[in-house]
PDB file of N, H, CA, C and O in Angstrom:
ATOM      1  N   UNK A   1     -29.687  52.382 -32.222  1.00  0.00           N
ATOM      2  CA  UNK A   1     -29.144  51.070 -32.494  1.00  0.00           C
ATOM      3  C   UNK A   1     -28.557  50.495 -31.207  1.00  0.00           C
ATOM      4  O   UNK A   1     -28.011  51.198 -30.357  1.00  0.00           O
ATOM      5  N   UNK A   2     -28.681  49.379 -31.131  1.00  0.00           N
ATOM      6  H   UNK A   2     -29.124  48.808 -31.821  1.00  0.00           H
ATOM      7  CA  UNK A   2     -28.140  48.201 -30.301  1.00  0.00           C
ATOM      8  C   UNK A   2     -27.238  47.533 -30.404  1.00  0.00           C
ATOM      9  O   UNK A   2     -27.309  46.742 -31.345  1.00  0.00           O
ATOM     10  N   UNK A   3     -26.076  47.488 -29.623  1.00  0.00           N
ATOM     11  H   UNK A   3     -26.019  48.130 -28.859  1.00  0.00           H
ATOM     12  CA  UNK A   3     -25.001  46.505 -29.627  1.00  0.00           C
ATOM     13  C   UNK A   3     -24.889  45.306 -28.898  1.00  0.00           C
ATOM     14  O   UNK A   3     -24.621  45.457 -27.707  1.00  0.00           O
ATOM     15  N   UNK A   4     -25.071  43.767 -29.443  1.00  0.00           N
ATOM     16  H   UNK A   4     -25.289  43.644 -30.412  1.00  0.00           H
ATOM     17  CA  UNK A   4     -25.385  42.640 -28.226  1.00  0.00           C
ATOM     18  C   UNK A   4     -24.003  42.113 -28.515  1.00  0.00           C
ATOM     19  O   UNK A   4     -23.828  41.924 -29.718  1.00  0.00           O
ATOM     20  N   UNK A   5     -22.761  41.765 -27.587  1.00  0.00           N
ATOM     21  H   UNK A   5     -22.904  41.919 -26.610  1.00  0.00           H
ATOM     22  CA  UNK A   5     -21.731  41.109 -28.010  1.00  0.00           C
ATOM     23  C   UNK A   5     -21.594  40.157 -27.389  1.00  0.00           C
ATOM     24  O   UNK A   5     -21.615  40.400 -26.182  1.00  0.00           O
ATOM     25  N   UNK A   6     -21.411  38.794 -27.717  1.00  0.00           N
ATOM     26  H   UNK A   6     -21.395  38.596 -28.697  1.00  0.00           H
ATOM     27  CA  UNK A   6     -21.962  37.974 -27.229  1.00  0.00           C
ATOM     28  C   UNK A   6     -20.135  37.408 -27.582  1.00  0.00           C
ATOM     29  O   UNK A   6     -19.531  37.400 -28.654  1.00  0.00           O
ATOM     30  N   UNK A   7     -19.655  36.969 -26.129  1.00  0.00           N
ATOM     31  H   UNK A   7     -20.146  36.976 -25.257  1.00  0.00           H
ATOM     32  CA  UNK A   7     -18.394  36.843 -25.718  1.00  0.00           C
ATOM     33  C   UNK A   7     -17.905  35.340 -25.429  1.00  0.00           C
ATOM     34  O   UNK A   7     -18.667  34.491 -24.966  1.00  0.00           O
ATOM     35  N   UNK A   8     -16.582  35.099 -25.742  1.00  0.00           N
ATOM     36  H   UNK A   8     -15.963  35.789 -26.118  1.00  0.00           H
ATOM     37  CA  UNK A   8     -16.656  33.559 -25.803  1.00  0.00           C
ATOM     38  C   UNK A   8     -15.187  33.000 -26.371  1.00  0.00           C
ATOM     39  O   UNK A   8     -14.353  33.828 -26.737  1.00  0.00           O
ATOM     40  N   UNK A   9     -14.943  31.799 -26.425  1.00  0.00           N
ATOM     41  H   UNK A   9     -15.621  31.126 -26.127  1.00  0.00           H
ATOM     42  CA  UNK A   9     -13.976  31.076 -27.190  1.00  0.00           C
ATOM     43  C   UNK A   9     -14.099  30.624 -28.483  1.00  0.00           C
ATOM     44  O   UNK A   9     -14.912  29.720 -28.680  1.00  0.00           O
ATOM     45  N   UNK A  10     -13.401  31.105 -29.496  1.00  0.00           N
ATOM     46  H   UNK A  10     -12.741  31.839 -29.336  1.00  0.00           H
ATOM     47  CA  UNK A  10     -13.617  30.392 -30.928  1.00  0.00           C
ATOM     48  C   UNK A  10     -13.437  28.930 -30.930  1.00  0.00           C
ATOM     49  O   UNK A  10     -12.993  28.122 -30.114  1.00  0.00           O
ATOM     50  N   UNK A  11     -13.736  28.886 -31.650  1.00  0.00           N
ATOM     51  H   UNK A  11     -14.097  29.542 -32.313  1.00  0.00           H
ATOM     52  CA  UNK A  11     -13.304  27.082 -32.115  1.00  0.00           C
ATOM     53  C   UNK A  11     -14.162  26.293 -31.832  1.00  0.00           C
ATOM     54  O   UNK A  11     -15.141  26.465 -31.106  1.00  0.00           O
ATOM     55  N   UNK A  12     -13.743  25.113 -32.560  1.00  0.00           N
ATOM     56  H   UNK A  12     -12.948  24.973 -33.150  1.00  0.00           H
ATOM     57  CA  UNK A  12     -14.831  23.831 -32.231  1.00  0.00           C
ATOM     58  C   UNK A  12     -14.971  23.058 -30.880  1.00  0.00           C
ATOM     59  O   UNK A  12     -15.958  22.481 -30.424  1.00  0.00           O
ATOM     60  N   UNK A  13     -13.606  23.217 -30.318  1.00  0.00           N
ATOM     61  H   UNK A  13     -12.804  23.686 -30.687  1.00  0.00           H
ATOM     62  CA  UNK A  13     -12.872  22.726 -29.260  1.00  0.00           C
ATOM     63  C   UNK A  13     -13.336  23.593 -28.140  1.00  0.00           C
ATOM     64  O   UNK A  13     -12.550  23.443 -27.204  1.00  0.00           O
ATOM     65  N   UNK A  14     -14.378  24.521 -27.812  1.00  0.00           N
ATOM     66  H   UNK A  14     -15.017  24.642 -28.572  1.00  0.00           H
ATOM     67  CA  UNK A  14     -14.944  25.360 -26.788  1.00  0.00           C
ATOM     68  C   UNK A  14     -15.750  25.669 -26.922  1.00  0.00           C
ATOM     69  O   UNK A  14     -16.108  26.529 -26.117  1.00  0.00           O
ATOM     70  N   UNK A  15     -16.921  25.199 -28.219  1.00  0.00           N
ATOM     71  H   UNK A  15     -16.630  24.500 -28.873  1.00  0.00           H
ATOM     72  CA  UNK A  15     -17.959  25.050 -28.731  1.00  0.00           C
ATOM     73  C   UNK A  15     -19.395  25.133 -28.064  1.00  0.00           C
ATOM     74  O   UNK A  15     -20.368  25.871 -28.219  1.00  0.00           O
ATOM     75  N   UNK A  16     -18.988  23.649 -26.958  1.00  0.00           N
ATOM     76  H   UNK A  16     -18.198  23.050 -26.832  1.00  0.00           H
ATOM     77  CA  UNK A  16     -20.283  23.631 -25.628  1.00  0.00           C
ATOM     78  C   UNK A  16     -19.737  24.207 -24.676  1.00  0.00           C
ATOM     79  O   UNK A  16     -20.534  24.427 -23.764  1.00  0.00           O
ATOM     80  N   UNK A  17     -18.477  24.631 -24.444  1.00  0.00           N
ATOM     81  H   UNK A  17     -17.829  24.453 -25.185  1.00  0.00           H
ATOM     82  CA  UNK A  17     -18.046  25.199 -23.069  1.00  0.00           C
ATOM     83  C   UNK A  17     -18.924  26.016 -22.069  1.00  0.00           C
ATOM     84  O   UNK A  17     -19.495  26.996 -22.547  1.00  0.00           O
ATOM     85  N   UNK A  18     -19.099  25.753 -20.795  1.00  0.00           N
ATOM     86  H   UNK A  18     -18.635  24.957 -20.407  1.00  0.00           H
ATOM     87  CA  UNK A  18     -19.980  27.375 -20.545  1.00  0.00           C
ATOM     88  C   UNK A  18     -19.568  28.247 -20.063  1.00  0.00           C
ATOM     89  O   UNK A  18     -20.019  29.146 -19.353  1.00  0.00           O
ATOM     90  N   UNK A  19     -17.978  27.808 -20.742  1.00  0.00           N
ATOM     91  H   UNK A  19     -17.612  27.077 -21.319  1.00  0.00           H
ATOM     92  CA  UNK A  19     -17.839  29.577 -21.007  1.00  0.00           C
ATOM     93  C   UNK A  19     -18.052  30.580 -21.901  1.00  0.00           C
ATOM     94  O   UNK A  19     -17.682  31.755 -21.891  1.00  0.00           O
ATOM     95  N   UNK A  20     -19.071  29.595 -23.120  1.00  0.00           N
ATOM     96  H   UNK A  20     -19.372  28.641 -23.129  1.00  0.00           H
ATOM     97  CA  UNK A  20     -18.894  30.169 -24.043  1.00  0.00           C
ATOM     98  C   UNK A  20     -20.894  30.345 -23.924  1.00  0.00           C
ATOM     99  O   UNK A  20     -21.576  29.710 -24.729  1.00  0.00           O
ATOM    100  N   UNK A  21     -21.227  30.790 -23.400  1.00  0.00           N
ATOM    101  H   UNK A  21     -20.673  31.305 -22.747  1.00  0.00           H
ATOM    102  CA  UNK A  21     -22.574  31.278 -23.216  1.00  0.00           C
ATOM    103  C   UNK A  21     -23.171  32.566 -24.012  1.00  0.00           C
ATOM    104  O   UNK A  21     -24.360  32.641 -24.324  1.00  0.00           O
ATOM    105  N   UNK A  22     -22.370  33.401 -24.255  1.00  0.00           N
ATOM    106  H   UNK A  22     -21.404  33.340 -24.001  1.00  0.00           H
ATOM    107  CA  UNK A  22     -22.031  34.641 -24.560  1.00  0.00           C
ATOM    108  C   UNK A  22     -22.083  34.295 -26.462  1.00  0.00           C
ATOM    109  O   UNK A  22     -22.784  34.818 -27.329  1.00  0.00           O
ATOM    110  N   UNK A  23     -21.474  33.673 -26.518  1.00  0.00           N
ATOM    111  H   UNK A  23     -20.905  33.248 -25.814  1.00  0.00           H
ATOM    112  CA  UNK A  23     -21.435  32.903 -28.379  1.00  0.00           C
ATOM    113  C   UNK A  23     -22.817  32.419 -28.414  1.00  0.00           C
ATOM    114  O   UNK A  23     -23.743  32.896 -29.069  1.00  0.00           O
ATOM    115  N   UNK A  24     -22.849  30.975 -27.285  1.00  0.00           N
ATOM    116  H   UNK A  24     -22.097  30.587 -26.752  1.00  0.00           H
ATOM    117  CA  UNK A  24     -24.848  30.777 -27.724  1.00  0.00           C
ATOM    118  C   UNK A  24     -25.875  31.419 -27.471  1.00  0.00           C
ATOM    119  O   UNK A  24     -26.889  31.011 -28.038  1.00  0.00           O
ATOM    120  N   UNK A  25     -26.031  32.745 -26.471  1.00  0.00           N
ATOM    121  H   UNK A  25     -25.208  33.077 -26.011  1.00  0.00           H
ATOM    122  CA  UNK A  25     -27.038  33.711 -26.863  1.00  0.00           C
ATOM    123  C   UNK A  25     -26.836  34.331 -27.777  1.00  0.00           C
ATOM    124  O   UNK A  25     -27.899  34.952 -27.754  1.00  0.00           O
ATOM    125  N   UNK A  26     -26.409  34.653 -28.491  1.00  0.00           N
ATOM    126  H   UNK A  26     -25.546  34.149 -28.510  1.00  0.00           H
ATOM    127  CA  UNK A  26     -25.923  35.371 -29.854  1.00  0.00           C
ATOM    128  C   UNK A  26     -26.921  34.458 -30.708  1.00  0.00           C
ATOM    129  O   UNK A  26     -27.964  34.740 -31.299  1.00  0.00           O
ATOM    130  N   UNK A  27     -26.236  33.292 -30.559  1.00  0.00           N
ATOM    131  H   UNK A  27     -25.389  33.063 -30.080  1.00  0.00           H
ATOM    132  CA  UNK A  27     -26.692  32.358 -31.917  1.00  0.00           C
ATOM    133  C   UNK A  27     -28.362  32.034 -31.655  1.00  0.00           C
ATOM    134  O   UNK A  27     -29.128  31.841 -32.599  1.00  0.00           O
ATOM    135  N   UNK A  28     -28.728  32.012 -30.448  1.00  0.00           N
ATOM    136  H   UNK A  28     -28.105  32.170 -29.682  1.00  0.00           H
ATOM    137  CA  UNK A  28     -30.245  31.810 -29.996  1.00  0.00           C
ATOM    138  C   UNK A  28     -31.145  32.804 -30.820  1.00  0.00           C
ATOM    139  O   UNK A  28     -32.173  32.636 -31.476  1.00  0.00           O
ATOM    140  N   UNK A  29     -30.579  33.608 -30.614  1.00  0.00           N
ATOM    141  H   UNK A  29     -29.743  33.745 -30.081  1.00  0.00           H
ATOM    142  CA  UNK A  29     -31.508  35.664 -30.880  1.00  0.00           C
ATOM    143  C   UNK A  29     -31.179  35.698 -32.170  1.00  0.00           C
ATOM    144  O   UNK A  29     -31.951  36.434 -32.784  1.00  0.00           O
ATOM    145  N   UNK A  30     -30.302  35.180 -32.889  1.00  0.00           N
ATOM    146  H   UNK A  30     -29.675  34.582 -32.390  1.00  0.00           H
ATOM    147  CA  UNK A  30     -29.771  35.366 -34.376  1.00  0.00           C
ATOM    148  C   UNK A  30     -30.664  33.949 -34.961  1.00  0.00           C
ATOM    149  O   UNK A  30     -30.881  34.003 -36.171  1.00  0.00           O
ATOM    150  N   UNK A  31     -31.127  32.871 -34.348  1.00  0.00           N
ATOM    151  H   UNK A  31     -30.951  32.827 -33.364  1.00  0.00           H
ATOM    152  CA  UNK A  31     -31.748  31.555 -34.917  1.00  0.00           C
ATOM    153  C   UNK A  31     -33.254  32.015 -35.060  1.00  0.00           C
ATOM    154  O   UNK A  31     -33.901  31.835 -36.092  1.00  0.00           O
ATOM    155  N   UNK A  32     -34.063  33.017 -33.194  1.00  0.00           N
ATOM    156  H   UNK A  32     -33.538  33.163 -32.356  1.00  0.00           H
ATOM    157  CA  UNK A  32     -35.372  32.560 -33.179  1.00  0.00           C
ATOM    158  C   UNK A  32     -36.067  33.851 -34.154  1.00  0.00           C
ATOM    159  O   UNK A  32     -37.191  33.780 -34.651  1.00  0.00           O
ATOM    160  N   UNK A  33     -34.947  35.254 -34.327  1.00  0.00           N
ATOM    161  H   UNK A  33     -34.034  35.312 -33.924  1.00  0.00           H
ATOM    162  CA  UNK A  33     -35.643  36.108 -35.618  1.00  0.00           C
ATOM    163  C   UNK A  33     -34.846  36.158 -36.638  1.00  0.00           C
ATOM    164  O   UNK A  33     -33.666  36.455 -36.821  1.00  0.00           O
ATOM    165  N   UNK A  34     -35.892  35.743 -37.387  1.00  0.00           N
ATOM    166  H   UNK A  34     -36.851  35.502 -37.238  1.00  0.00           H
ATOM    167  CA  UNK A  34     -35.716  35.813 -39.040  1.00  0.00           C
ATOM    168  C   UNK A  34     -35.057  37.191 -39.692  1.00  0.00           C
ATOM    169  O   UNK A  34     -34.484  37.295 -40.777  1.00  0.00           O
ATOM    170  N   UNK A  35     -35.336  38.309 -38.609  1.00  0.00           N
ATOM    171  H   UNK A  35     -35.801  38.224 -37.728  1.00  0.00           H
ATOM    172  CA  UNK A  35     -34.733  39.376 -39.554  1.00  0.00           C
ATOM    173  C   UNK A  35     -33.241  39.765 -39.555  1.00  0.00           C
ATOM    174  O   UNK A  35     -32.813  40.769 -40.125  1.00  0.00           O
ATOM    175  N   UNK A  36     -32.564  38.974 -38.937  1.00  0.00           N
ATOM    176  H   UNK A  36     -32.912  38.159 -38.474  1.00  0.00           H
ATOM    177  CA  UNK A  36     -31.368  38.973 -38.742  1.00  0.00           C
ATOM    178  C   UNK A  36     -30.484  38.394 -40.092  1.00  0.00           C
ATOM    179  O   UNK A  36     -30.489  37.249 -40.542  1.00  0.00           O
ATOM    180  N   UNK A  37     -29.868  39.361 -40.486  1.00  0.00           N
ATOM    181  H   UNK A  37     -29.864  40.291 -40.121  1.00  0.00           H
ATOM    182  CA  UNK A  37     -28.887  38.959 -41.673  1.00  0.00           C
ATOM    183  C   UNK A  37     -28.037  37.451 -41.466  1.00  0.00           C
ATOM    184  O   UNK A  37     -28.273  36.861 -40.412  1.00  0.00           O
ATOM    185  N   UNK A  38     -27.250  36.937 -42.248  1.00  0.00           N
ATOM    186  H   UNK A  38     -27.059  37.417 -43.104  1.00  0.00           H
ATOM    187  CA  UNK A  38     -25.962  35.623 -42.476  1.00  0.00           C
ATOM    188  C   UNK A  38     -25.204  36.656 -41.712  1.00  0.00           C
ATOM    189  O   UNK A  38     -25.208  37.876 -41.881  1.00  0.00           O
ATOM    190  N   UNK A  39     -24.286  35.641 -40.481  1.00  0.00           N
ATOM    191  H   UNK A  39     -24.283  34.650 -40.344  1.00  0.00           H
ATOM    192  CA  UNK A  39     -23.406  36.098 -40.107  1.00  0.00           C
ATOM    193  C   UNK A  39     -21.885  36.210 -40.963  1.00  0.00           C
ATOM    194  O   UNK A  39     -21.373  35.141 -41.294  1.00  0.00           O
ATOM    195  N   UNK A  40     -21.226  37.406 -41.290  1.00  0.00           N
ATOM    196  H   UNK A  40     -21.642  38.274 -41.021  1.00  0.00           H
ATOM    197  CA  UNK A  40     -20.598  37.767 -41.977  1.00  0.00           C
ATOM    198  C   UNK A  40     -19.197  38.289 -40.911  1.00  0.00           C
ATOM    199  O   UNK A  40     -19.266  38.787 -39.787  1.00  0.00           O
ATOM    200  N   UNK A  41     -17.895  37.947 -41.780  1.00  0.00           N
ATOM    201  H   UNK A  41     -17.839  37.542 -42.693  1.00  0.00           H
ATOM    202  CA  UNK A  41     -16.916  38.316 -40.909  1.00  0.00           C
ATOM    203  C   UNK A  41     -16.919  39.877 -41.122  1.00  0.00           C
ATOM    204  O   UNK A  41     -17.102  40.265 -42.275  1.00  0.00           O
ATOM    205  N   UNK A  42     -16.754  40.714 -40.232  1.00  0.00           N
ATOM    206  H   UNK A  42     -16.605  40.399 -39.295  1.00  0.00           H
ATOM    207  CA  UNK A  42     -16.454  41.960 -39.709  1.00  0.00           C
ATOM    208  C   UNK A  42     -16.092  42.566 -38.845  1.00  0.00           C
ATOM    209  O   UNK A  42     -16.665  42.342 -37.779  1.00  0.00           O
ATOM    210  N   UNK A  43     -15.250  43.368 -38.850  1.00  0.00           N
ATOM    211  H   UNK A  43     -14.785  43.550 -39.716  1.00  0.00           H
ATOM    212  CA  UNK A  43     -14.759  44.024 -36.953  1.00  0.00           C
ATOM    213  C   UNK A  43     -14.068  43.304 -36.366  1.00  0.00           C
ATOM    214  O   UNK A  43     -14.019  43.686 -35.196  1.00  0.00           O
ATOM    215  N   UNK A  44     -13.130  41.924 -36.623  1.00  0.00           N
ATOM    216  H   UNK A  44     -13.170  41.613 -37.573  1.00  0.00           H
ATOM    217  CA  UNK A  44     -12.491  41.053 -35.921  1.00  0.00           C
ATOM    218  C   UNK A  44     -13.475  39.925 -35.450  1.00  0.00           C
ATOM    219  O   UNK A  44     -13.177  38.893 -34.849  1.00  0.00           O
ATOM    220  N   UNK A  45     -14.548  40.292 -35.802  1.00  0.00           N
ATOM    221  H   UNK A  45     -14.790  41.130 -36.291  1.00  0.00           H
ATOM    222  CA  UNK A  45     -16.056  39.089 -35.150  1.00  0.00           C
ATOM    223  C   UNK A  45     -16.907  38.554 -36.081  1.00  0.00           C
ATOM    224  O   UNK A  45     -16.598  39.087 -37.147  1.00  0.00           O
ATOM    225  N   UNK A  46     -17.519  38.036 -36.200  1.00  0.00           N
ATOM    226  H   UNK A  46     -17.770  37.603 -35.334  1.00  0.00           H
ATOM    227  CA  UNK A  46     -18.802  37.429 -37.032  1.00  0.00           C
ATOM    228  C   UNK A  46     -19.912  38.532 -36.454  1.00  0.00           C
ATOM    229  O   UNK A  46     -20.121  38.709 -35.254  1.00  0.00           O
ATOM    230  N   UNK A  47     -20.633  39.290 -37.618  1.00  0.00           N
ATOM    231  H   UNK A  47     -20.464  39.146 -38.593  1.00  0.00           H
ATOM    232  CA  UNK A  47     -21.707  40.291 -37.126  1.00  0.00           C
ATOM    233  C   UNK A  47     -22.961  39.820 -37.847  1.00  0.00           C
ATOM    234  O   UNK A  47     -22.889  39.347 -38.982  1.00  0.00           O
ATOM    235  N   UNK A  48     -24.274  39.966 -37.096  1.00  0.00           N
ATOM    236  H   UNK A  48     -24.332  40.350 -36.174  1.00  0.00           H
ATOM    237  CA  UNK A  48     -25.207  40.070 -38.016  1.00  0.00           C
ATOM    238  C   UNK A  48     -25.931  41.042 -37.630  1.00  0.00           C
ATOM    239  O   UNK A  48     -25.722  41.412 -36.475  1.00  0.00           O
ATOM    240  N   UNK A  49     -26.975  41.758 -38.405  1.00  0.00           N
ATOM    241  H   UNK A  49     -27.145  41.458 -39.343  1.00  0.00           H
ATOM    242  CA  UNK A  49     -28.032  42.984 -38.462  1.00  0.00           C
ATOM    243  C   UNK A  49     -29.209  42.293 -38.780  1.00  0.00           C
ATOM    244  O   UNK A  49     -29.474  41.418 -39.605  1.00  0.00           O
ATOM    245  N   UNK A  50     -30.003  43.035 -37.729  1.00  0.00           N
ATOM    246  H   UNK A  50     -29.788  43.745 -37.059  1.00  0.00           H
ATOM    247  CA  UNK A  50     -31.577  42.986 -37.742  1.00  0.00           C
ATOM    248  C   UNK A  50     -32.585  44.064 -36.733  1.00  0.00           C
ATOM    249  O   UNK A  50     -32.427  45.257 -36.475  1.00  0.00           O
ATOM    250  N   UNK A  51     -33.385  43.345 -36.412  1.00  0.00           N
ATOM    251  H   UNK A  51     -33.513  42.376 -36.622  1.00  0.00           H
ATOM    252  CA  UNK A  51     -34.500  44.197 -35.455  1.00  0.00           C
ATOM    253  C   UNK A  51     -34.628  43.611 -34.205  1.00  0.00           C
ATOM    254  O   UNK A  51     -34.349  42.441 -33.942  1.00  0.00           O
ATOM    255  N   UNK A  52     -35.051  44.435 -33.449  1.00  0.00           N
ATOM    256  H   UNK A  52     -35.279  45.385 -33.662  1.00  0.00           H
ATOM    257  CA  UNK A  52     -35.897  43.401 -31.968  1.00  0.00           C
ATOM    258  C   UNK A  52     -36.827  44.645 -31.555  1.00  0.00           C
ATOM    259  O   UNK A  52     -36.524  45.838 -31.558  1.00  0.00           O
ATOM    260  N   UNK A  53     -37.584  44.268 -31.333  1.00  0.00           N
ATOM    261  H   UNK A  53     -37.830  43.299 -31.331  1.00  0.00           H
ATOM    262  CA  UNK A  53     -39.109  45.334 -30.899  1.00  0.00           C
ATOM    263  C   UNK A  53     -38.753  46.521 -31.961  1.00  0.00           C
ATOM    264  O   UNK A  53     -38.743  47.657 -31.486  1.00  0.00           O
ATOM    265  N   UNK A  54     -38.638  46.465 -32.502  1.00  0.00           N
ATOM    266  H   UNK A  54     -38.646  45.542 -32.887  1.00  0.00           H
ATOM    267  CA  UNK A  54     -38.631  47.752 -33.943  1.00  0.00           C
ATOM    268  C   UNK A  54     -37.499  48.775 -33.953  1.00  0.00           C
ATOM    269  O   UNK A  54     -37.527  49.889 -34.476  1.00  0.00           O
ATOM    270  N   UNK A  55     -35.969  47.900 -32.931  1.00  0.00           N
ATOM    271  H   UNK A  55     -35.946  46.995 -32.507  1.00  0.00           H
ATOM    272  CA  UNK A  55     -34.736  48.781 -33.010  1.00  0.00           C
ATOM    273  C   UNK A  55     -33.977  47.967 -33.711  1.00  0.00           C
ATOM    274  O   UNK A  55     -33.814  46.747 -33.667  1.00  0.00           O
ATOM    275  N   UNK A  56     -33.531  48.807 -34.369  1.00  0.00           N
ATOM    276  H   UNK A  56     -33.663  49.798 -34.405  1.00  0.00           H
ATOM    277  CA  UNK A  56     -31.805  48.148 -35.148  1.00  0.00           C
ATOM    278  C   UNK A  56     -31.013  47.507 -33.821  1.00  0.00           C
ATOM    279  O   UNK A  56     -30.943  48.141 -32.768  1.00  0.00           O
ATOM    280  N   UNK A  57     -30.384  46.086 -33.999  1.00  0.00           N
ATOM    281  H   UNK A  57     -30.441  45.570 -34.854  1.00  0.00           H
ATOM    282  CA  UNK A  57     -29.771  45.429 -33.311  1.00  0.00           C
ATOM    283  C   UNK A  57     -28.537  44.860 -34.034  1.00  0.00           C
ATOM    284  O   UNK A  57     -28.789  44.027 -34.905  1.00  0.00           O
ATOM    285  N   UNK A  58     -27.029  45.221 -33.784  1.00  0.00           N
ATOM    286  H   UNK A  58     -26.825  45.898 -33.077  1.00  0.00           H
ATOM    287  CA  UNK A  58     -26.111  44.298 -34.013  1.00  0.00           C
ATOM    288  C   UNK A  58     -25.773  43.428 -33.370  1.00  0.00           C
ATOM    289  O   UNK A  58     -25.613  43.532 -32.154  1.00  0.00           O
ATOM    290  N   UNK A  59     -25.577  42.316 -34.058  1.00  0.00           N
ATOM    291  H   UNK A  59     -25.706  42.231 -35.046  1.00  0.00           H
ATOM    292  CA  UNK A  59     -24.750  41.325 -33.458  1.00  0.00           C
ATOM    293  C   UNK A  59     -23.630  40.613 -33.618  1.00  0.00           C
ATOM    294  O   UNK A  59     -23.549  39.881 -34.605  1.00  0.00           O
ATOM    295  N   UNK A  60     -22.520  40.690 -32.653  1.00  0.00           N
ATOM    296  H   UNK A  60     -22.586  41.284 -31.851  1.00  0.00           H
ATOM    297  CA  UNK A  60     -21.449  40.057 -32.846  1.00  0.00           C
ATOM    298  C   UNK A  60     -20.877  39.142 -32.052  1.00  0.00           C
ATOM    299  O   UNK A  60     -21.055  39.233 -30.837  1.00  0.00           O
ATOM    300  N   UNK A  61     -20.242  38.301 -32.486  1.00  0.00           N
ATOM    301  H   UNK A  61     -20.097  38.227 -33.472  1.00  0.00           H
ATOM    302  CA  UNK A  61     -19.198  37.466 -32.011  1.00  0.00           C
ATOM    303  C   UNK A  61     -18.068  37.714 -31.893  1.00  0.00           C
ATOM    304  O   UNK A  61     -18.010  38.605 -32.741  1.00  0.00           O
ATOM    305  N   UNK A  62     -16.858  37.625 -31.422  1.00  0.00           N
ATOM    306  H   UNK A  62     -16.905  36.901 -30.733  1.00  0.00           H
ATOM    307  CA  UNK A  62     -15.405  38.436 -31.211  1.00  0.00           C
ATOM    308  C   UNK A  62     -14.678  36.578 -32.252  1.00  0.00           C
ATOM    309  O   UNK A  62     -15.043  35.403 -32.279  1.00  0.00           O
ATOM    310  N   UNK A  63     -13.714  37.285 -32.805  1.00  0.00           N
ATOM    311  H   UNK A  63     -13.418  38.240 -32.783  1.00  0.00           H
ATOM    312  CA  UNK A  63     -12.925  36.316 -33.260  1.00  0.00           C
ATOM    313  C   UNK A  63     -11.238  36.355 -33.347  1.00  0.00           C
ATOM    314  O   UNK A  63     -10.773  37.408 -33.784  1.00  0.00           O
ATOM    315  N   UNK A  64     -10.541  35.579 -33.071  1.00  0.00           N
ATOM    316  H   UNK A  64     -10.918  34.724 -32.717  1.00  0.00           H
ATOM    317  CA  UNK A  64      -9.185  35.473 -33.227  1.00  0.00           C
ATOM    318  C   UNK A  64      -8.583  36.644 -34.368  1.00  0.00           C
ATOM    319  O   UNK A  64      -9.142  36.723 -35.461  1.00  0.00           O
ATOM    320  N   UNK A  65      -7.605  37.392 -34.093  1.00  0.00           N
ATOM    321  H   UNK A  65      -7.150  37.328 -33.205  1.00  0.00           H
ATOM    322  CA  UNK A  65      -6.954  38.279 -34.858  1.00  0.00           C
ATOM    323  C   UNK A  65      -6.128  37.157 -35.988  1.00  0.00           C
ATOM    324  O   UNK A  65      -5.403  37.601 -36.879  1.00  0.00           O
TER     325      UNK A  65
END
């Protein structure tokens, strides 16, 4: 299994930032395959589960405590 954590500022208010690059590859790789679960709160982050070349891949977002 694979861990992609894709790092960044919450909120709406840092949304396009580029610092927040790390949040939109997440959301890119979680948009262009379908096998990726609804992102669900878990672990302090938004996670989703799926595949990429035939490995288990998580994905998360980090979120405000």
């Amino acid at each position: 299994m694979k861990l992609f954590v894709g790092l960044g500022n919450p909120g709406p208010k840092y949304e396009n930032n580029r610092h927040n690059i790390g949040f939109m590859a997440a959301d890119e790789i979680h948009r262009r395959h379908s096998s990726f679960s609804p992102w669900r709160a878990r672990f302090q982050a938004h996670v989703s589960e799926g595949t990429l070349a035939g490995e288990k891949v998580l994905l998360m977002k980090q979120q405000p405590t």
